[in-house]
GULOVO-203607 format. One record per residue (C-alpha): residue number from 1; z, y, x. Coordinates in Angstrom, 2 decimals. Layout:
BEGIN
+-----+---------+---------+---------+
:   k :      up :   north :    east :
+-----+---------+---------+---------+
: NUM :       Z :       Y :       X :
...
+-----+---------+---------+---------+
//
This chain:
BEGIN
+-----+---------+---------+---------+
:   k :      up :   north :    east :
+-----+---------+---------+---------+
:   1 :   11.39 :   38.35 :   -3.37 :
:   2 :   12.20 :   34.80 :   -3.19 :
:   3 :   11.43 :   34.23 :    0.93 :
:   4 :   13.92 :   37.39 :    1.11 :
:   5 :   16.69 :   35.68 :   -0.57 :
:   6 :   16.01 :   32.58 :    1.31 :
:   7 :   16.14 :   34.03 :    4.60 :
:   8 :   19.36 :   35.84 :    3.53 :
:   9 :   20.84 :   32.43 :    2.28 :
:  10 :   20.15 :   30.77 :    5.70 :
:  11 :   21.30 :   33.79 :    7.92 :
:  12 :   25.00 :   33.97 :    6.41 :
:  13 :   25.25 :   29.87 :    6.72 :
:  14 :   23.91 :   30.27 :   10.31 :
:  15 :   26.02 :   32.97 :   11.14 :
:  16 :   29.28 :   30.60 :    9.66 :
:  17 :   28.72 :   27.66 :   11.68 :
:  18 :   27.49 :   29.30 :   15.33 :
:  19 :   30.12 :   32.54 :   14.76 :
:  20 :   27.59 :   35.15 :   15.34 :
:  21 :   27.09 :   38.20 :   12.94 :
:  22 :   23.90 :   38.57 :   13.07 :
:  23 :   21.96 :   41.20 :   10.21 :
:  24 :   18.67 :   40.40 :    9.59 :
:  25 :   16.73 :   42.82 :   11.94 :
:  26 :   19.02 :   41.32 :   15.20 :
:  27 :   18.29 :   37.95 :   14.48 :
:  28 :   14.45 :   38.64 :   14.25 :
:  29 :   14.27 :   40.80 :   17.41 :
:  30 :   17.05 :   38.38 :   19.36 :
:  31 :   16.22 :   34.78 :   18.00 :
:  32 :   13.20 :   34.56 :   15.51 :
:  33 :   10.29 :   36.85 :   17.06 :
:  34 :   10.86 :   35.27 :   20.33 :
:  35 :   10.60 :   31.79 :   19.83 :
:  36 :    7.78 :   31.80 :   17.19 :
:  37 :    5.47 :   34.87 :   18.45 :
:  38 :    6.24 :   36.21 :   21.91 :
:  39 :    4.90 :   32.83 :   23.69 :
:  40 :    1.03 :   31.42 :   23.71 :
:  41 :    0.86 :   29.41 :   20.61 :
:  42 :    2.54 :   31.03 :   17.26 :
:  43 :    4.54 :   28.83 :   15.37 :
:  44 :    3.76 :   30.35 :   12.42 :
:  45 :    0.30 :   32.52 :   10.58 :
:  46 :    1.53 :   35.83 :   10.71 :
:  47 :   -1.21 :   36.74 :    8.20 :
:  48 :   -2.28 :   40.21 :    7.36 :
:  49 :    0.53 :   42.21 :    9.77 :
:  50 :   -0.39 :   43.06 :   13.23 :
:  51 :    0.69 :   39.95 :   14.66 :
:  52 :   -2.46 :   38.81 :   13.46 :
:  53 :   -4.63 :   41.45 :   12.68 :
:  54 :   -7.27 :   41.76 :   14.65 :
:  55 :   -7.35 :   38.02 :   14.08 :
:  56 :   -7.01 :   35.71 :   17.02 :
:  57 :   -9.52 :   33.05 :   17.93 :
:  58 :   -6.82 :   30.43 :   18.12 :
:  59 :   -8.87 :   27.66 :   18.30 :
:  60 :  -11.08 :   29.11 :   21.36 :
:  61 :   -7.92 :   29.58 :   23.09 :
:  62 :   -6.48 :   25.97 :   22.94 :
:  63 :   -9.63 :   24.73 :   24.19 :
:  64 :   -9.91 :   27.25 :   26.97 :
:  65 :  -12.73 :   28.85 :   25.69 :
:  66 :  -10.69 :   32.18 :   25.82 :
:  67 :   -7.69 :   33.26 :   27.27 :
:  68 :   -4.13 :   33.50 :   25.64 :
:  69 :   -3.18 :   37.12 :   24.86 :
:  70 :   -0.93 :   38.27 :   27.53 :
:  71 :    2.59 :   39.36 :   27.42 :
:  72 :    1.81 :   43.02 :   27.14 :
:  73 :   -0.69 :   42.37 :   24.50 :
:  74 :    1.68 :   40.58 :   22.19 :
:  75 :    4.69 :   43.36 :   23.27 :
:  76 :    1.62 :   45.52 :   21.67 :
:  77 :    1.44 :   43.88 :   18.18 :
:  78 :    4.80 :   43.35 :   18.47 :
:  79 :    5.56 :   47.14 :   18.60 :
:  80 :    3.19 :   48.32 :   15.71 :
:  81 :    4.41 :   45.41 :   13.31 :
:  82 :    8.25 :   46.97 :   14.04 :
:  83 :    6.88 :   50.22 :   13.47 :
:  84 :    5.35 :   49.66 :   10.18 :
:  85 :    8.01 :   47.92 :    9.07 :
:  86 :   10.02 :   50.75 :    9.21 :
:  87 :    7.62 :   53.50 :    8.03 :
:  88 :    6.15 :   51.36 :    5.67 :
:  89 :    6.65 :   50.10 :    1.70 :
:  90 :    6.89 :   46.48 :    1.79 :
:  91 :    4.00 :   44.39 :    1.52 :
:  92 :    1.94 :   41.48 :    2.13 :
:  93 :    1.08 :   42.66 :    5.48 :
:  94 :    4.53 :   42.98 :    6.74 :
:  95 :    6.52 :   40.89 :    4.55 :
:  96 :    5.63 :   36.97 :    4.05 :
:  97 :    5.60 :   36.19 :    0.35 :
:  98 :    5.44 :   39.78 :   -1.03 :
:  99 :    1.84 :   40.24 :   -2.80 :
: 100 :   -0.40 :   43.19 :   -1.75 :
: 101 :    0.33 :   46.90 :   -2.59 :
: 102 :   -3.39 :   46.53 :   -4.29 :
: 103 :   -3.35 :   44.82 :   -7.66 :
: 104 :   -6.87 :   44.15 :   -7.52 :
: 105 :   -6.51 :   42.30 :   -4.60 :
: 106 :   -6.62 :   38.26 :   -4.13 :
: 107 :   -2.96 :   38.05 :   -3.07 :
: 108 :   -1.34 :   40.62 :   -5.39 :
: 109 :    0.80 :   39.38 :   -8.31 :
: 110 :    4.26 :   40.21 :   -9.40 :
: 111 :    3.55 :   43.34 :  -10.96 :
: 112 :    6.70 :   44.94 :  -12.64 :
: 113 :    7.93 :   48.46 :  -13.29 :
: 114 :   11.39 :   46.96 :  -12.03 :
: 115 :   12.62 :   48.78 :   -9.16 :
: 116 :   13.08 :   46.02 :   -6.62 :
: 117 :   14.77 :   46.04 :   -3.30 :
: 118 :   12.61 :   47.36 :   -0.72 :
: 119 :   15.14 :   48.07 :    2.89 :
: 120 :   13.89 :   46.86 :    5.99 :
: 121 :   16.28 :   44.00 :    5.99 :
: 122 :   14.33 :   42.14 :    3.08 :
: 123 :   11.41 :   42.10 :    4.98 :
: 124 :   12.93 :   40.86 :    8.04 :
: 125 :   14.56 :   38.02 :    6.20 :
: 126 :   11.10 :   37.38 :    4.41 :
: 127 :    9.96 :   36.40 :    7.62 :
: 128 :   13.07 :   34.33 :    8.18 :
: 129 :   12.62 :   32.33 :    4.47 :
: 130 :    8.76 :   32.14 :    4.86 :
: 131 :    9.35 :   29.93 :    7.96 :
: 132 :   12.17 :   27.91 :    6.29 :
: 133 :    9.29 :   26.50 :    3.60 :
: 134 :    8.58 :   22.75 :    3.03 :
: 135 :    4.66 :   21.69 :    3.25 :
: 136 :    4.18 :   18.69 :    1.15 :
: 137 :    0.44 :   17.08 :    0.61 :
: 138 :   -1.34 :   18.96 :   -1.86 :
: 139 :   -1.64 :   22.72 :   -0.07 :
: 140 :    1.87 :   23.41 :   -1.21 :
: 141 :    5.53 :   24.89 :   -0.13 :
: 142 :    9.13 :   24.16 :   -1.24 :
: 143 :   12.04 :   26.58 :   -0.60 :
: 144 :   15.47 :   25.21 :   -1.81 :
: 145 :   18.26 :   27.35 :   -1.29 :
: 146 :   21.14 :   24.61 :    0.03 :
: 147 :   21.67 :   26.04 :    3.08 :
: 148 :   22.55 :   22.62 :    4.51 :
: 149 :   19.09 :   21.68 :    4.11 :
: 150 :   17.96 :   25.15 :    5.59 :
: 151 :   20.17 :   24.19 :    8.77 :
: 152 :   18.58 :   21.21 :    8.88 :
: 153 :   15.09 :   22.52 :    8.81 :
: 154 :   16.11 :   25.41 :   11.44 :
: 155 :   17.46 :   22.31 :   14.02 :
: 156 :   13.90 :   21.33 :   14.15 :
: 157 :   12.68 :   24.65 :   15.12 :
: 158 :   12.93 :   24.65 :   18.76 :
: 159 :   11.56 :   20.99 :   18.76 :
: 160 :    8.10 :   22.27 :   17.11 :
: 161 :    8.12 :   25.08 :   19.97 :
: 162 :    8.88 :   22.58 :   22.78 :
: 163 :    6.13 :   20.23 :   21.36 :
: 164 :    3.47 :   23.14 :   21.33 :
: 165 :    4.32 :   24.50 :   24.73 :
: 166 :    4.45 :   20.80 :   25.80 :
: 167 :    1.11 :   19.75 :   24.06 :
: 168 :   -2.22 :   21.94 :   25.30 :
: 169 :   -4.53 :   20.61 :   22.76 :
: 170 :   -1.85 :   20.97 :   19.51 :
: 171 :   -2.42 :   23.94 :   16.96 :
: 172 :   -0.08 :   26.25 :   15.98 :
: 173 :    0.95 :   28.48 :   13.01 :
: 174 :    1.86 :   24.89 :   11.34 :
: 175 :    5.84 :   25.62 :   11.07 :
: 176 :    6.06 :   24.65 :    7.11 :
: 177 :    4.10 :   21.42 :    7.97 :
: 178 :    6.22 :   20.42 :   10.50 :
: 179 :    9.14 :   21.27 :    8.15 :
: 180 :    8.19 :   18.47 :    5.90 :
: 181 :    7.40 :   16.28 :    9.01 :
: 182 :   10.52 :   17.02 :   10.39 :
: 183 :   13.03 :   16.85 :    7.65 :
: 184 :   11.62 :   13.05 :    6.70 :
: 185 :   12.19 :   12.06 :   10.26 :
: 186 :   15.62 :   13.88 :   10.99 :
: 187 :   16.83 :   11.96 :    7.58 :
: 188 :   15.98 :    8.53 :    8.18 :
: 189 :   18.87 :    6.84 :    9.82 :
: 190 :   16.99 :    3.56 :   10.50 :
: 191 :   14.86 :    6.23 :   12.69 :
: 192 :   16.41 :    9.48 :   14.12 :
: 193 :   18.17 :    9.27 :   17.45 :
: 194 :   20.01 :   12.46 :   17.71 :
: 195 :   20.39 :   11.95 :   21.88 :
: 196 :   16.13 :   11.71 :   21.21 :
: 197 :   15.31 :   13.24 :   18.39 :
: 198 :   11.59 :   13.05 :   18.92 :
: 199 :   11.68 :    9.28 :   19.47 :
: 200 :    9.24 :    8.01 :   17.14 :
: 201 :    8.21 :   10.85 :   15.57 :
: 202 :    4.39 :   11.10 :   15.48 :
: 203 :    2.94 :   13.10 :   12.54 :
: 204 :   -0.01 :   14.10 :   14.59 :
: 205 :   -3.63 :   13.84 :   14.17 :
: 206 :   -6.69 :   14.56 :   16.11 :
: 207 :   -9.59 :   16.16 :   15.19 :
: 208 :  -13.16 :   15.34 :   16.69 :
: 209 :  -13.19 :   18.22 :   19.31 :
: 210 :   -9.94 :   16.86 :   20.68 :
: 211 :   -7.36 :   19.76 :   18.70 :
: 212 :   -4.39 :   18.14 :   17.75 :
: 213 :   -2.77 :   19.01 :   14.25 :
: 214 :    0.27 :   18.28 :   12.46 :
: 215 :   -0.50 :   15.41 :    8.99 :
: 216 :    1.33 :   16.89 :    5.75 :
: 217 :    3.86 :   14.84 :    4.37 :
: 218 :    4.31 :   13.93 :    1.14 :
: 219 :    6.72 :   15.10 :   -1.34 :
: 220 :    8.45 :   11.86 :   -2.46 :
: 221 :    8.73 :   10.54 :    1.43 :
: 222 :   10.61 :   13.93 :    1.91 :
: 223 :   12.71 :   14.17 :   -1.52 :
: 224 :   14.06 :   10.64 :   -1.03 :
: 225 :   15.39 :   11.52 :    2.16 :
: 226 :   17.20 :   14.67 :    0.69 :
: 227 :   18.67 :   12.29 :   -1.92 :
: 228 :   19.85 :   10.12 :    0.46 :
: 229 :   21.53 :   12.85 :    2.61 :
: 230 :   23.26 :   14.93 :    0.27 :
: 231 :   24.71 :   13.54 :   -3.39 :
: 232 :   24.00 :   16.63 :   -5.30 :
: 233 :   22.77 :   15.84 :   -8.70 :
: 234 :   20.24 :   17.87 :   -8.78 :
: 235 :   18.83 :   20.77 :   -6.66 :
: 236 :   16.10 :   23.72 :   -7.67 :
: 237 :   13.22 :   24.67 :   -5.31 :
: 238 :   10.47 :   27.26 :   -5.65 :
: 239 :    7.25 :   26.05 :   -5.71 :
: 240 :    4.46 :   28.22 :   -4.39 :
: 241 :    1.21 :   28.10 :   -1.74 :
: 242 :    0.36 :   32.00 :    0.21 :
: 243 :   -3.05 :   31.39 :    1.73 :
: 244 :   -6.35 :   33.50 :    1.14 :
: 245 :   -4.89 :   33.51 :   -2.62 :
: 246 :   -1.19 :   33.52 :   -3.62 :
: 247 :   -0.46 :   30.38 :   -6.25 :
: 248 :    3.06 :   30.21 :   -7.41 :
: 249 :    4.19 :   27.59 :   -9.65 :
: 250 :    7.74 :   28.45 :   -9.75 :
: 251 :   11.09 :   27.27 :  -10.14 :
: 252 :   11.39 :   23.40 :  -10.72 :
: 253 :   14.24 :   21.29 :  -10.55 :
: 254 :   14.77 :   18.10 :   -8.23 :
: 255 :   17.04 :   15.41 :  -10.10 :
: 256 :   17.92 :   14.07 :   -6.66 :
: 257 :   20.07 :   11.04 :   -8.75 :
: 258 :   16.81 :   10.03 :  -10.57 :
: 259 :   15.18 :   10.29 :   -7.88 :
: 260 :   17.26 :    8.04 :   -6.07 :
: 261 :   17.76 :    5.39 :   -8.74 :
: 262 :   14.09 :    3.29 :   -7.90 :
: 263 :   14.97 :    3.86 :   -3.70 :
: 264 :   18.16 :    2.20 :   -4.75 :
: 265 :   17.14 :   -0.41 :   -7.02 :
: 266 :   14.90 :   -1.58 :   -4.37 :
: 267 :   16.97 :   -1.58 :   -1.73 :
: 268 :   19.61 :   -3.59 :   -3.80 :
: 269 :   17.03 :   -6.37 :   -5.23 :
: 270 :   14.96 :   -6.52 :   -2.37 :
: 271 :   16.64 :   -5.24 :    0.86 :
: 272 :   16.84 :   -1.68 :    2.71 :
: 273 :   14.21 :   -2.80 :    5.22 :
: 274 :   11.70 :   -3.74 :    2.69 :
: 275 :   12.61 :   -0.66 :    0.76 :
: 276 :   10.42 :    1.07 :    4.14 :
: 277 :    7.74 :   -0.35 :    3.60 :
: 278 :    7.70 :    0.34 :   -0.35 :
: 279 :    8.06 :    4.04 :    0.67 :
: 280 :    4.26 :    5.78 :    0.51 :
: 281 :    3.78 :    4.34 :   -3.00 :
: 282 :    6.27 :    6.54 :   -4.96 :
: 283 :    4.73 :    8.79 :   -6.67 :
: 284 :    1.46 :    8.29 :   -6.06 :
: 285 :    0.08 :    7.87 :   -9.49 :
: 286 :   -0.37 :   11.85 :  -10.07 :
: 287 :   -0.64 :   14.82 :   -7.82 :
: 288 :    2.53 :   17.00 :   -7.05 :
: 289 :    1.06 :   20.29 :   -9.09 :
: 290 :    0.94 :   17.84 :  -12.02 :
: 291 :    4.30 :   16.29 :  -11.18 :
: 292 :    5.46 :   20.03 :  -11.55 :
: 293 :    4.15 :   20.34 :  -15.13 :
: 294 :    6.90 :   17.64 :  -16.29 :
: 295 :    8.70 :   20.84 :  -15.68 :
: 296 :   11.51 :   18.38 :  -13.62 :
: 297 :   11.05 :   16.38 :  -11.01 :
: 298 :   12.46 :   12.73 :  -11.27 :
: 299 :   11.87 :    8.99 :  -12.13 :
: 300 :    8.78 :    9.80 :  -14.23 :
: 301 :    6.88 :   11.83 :  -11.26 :
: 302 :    8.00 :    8.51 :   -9.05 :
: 303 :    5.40 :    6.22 :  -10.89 :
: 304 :    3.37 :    4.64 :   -8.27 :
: 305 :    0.00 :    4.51 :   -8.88 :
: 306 :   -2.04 :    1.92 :  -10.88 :
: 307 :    0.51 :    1.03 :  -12.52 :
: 308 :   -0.36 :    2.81 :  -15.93 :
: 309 :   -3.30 :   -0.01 :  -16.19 :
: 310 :   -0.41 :   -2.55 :  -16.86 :
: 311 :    1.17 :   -0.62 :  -19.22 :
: 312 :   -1.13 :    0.96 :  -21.28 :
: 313 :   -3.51 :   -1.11 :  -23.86 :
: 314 :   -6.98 :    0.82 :  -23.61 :
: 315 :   -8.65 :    0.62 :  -27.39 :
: 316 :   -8.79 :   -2.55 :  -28.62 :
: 317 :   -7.95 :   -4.28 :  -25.45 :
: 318 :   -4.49 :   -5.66 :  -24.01 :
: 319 :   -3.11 :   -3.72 :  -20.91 :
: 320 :   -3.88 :   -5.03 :  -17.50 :
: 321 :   -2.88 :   -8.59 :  -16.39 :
: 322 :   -1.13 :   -9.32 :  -13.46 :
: 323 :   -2.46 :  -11.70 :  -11.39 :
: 324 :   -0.52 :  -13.57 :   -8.33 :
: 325 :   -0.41 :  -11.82 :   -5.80 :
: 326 :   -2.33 :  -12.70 :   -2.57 :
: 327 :   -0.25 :  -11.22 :    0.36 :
: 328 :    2.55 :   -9.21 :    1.32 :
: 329 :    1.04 :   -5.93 :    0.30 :
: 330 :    0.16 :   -7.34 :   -3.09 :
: 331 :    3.38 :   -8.02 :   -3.20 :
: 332 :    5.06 :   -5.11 :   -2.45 :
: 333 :    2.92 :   -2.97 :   -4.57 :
: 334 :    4.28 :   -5.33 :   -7.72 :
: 335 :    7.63 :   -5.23 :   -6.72 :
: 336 :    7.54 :   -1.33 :   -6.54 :
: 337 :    6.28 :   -1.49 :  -10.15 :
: 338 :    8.84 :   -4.15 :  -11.42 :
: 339 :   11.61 :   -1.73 :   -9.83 :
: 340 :    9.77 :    1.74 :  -11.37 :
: 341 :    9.96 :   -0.03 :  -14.77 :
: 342 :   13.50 :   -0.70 :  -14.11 :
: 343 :   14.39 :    2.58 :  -13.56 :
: 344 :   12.65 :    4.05 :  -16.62 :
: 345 :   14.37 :    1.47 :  -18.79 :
: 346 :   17.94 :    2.42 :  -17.56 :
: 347 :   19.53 :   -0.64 :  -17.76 :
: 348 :   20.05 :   -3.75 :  -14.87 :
: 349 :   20.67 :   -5.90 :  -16.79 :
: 350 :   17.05 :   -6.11 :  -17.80 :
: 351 :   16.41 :   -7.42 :  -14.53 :
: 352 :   17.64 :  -10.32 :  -14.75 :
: 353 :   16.88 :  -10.67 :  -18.80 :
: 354 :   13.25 :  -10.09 :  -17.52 :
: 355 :   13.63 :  -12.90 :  -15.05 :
: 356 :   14.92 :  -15.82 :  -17.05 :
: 357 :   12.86 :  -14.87 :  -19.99 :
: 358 :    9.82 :  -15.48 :  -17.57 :
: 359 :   11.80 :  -18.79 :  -16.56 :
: 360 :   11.53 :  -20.17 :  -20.03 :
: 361 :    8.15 :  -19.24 :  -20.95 :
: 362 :    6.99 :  -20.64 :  -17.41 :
: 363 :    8.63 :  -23.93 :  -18.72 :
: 364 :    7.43 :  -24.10 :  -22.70 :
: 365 :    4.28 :  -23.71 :  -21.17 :
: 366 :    4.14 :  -26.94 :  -19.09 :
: 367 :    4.20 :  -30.66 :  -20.49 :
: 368 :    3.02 :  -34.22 :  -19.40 :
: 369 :    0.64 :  -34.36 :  -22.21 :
: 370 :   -2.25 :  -32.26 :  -21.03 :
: 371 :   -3.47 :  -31.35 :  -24.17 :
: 372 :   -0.02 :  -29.97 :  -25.87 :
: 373 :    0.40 :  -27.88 :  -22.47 :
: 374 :   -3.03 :  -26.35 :  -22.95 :
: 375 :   -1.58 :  -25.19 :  -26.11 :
: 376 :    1.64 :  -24.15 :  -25.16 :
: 377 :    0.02 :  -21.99 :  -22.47 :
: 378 :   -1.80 :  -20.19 :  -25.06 :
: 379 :    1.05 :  -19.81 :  -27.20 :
: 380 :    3.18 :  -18.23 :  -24.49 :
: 381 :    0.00 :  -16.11 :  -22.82 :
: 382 :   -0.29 :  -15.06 :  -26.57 :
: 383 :    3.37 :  -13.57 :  -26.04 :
: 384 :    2.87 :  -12.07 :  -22.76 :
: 385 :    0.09 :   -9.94 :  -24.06 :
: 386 :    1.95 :   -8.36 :  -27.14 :
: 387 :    2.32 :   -4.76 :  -26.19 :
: 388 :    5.02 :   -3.96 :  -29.39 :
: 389 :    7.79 :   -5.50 :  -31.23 :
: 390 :    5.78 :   -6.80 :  -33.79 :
: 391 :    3.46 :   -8.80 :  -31.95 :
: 392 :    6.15 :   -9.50 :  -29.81 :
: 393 :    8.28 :  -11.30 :  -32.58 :
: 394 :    5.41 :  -12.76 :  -34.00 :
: 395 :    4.75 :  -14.62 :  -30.97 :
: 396 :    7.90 :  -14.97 :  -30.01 :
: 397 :    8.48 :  -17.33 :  -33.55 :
: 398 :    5.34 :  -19.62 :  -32.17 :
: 399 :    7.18 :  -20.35 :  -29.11 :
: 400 :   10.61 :  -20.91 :  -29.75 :
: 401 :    9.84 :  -24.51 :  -30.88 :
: 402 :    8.91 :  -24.70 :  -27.16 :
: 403 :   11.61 :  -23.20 :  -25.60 :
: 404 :   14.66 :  -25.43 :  -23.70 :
: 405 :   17.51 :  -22.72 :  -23.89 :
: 406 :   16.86 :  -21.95 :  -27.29 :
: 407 :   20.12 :  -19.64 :  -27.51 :
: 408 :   19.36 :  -17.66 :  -24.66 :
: 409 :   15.39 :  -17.17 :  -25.64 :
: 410 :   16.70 :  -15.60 :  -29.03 :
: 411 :   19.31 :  -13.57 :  -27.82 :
: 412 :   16.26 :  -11.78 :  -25.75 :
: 413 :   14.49 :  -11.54 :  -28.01 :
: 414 :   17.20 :   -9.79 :  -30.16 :
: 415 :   17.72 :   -7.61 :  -27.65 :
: 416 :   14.28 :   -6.58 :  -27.17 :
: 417 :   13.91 :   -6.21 :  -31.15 :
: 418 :   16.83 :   -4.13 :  -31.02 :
: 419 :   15.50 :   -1.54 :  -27.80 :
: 420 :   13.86 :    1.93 :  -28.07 :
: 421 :   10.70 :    1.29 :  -29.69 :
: 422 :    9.11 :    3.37 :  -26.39 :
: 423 :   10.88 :    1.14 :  -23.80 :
: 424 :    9.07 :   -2.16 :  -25.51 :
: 425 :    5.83 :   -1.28 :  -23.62 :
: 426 :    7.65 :   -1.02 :  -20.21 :
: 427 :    9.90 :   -4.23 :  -20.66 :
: 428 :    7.16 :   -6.60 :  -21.68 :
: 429 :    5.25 :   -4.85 :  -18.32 :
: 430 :    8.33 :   -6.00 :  -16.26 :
: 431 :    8.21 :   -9.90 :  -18.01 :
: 432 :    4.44 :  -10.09 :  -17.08 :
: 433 :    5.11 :   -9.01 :  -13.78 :
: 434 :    8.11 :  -11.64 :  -13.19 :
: 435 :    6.42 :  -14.09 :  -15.15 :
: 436 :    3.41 :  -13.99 :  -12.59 :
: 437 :    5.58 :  -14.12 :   -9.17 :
: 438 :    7.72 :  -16.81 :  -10.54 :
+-----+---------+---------+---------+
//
């Protein structure tokens, strides 16, 4: 199962860089049981095994309601998980990910006649890759098999553990949510201090009987940190939620350059510290389930959201206008757009075509005589609502009369005659949008 192989994947690169040799079981017993289940809080659900099972009243306990389980009654579950691990086939009560021995059951799934591996070692490392997955916003987990990335979640394992032992009132059993958490924290530079590496770090949020829980993080915030960290082209992670029911989505790939391109193009036009604040609306304009159905994950999941309204003509009506914006957030949500549209169109250059075509419009649209003007305006609004080449070039050859630089208005124009006939849409976007923050 997949959590097998990605515990097995992180165990051989932790074994190369600290020099140990540890197998599977060794590390669990040694390194893994003790840190996330032999103390008060778990780190992680332990589900169905007997780590869990009778359940625990977790929430009681944090507020003092009830009493922790003691040493002896943890060395207790501990003991019967161990032993049904090794006199027992694995499943979803002793191996995280696996889907119940019962097919009619909620979390069964996977059925093949394949014989699949089934040693004692798989289910150890299950435990292992269950705890290495990524909770974005939605309900969902990520497992990616670079083991640098693994390493990286694993540094901020002991962290979590300090922070519950530390923090009486915060939950457990939320190790995947701090993985997201942690991972968009440990790879912002602007941010991490690796002499304090909790320094600004607050994902937490309280509830209104005082428990404090770890927010979810969400999948772009998280992705463009990965692309910023390592240069691969492109990575694949599994997809998949294990909760009451077991959803899997699969294998999808993460083109970490796409990606990368609108974080970039920001950065470059409008400066790395703005490029912050433009952060929480990538991706926004669809859920990451749906994102998954583009069967890739790049540019196209990054579209922030509302911008479709701009794009799109709905019937007989023109797209969206733009209007000025009002204030800095206004303005930051129409710069993220200008640089998604960018992106999609593939080409810089457009940019700055974008930008003086918006200059000379802006210009053929003003005169002394009050009267001409009011024409010209129409002339040239009649041009920024075409939403294809053809009513594009039709307005295009009322205006140019207008126009100062006549050489450099056709040559545009050309150009934009000569593009994809599905980029039009997007370019004449962009122009509205630099036309109206002239």
């Amino acid at each position: 199962m997949i959590t097998s192989n990605i515990g097995k994947i992180f165990l051989n690169a932790y074994n190369e860089k600290y020099g140990t040799s540890y197998d599977a079981r060794t590390f669990f017993l040694e390194q893994f049981y003790p840190l996330f289940f032999d103390q008060n809080k778990y780190m992680m659900t332990a589900g169905n095994s007997p780590l869990e099972n009778p359940k625990l009243s977790w929430d009681d306990m944090i507020k003092g309601k009830k009493p922790f389980e003691t040493p002896e009654q943890r060395k207790n579950r501990f003991e019967k998980l161990i032993k049904k691990i090794e006199e027992s086939e694995a499943d979803a009560s002793i191996a995280r990910g696996y889907a119940s021995l019962d097919v009619t059951a909620t979390t069964s799934g996977q059925v093949t006649d394949l014989k699949l591996p089934n040693s004692q070692e798989e289910i150890y490392t299950s435990w292992i890759g269950d705890a290495l997955g990524i909770g974005v916003q939605g309900g969902f987990s990520i497992l990616f098999s670079n083991k640098e990335i693994l390493l990286d979640i694993f540094e901020g394992w002991k962290l979590y553990r300090t922070s519950l032992n530390e923090t009486t009132m915060l939950k457990g059993n939320q190790i995947n949510t701090w993985n997201g958490q942690w991972l968009s924290h440990y790879y912002d530079t602007r941010e991490y201090d690796a002499d304090m590496p909790l320094a600004g770090y607050n994902p937490f949020n309280v509830n209104k009987d005082g428990i404090i829980s770890i927010d979810t993080q969400t999948w772009t915030k998280i992705l463009i940190g990965i692309s910023k960290k390592y240069r691969n082209a492109q990575i694949l992670g599994y997809i998949y939620s294990i909760g009451q029911t077991n959803t899997t989505i699969g294998f999808i790939p993460f083109n970490l350059n796409k990606i990368r391109r609108p974080i970039h193009l920001y950065e470059k036009i409008f400066g790395m510290s703005n490029g912050r604040n433009a952060e929480s609306l990538w991706g926004t304009a669809i859920g990451f389930k749906t994102a998954c159905t583009y069967g890739a994950i790049g540019i196209k999941a990054m579209e922030p959201k509302g911008l479709r309204d701009y794009v799109c003509s709905k019937g007989d009506k023109v797209p969206k206008q733009p209007k000025t914006p009002k204030n800095e957030d206004e303005q930051i949500n129409f710069n993220v757009y200008k640089i998604w549209i960018l992106a999609m169109l593939n080409n810089d250059e457009l940019w700055e075509k974008s930008q003086e075509l918006a200059e000379l419009l802006n210009e053929a649209s003003s005169d002394k005589d009050k009267s001409i003007s009011t024409k010209r305006k129409n002339l040239v609004e009649t041009m920024l609502n075409a939403t294809n080449k053809k009513q594009f070039i039709a307005a295009a050859a009322e205006v140019v009369s207008f126009i100062g630089k006549i050489d450099e208005f056709k040559g545009i124009v050309k150009e934009i005659h000569g593009m994809p006939t599905d980029n039009v849409p997007y370019f004449l976007t962009l122009l509205r949008f630099q036309y109206k923050t002239l």
